[in-house]
C-alpha positions in Angstrom: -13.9 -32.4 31.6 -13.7 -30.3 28.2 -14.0 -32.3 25.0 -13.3 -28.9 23.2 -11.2 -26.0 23.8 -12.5 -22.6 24.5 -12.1 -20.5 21.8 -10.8 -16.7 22.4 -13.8 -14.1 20.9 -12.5 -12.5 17.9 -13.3 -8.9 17.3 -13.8 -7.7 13.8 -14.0 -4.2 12.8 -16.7 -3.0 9.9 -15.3 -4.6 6.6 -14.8 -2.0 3.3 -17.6 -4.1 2.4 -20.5 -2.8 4.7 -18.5 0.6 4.7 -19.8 0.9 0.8 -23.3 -0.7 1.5 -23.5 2.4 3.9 -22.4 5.1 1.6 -24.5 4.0 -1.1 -27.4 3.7 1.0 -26.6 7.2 1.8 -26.4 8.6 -1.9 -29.4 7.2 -2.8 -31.6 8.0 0.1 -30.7 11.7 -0.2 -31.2 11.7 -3.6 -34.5 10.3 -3.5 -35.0 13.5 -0.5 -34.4 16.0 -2.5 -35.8 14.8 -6.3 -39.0 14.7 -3.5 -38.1 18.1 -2.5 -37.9 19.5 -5.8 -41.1 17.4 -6.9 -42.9 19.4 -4.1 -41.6 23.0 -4.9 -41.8 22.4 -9.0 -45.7 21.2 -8.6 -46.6 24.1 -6.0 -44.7 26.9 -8.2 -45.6 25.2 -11.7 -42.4 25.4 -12.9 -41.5 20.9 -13.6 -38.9 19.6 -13.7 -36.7 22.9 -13.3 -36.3 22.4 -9.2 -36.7 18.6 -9.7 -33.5 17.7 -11.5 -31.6 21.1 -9.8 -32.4 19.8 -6.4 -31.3 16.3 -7.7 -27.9 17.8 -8.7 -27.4 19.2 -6.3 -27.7 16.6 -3.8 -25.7 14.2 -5.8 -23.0 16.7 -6.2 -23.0 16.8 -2.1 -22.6 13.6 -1.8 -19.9 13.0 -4.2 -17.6 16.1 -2.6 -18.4 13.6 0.7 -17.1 10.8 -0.8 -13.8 12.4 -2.2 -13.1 13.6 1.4 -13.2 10.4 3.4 -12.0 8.6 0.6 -8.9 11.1 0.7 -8.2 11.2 4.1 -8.8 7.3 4.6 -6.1 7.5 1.9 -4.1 9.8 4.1 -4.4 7.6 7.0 -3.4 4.7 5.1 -0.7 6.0 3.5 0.6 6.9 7.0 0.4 3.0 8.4 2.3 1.9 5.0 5.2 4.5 6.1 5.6 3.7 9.9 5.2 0.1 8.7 8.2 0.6 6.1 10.4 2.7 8.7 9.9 0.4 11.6 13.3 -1.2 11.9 14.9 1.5 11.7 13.0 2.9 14.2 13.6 -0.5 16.3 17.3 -0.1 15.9 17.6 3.3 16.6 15.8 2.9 19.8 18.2 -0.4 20.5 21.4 1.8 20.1 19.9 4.3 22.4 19.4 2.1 25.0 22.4 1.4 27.7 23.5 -2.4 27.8 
């Protein structure tokens, strides 16, 4: 005898949430690479902070061109959901007319 019903699993898919946590994570790891990176090269050629902050540029540069292109085609993506979800009755009707009764 069950006192309580079973319960169906639910899946859940990454939330935006953890998505961001990840891509900050991200910037600021590489970041941190290459201002060590251009700490190593500036103190072995003498030349501070010259390859520091360049390296440090570029690397956040890098990551925000990344960020602009998943961002824009997670925009495409959505965009395309919103317009089959808009068009769907007509797409339901068309298909009903098509079909022989």
């Amino acid at each position: 005898m069950k006192l309580l019903p079973t319960r169906k699993p639910v899946v859940r898919g990454a939330s935006s949430s953890d998505d961001s946590l990840g891509r900050g994570a991200e910037v600021s790891v590489s970041v941190g690479i290459f201002l060590v990176i251009g700490l190593v090269v500036d103190n072995s050629l003498g030349t501070r902070p010259i390859f520091t902050i360049a390296l440090s540029l570029f690397s956040l540069l890098g990551s925000f061109v990344r960020m602009w292109y998943v961002y824009d085609g997670n925009m495409q993506v959505q965009e395309v959901k919103r317009r089959d979800a808009a068009t769907s009755h007509i797409k339901k009707q068309n298909s009903q007319l098509k079909s022989p009764k």
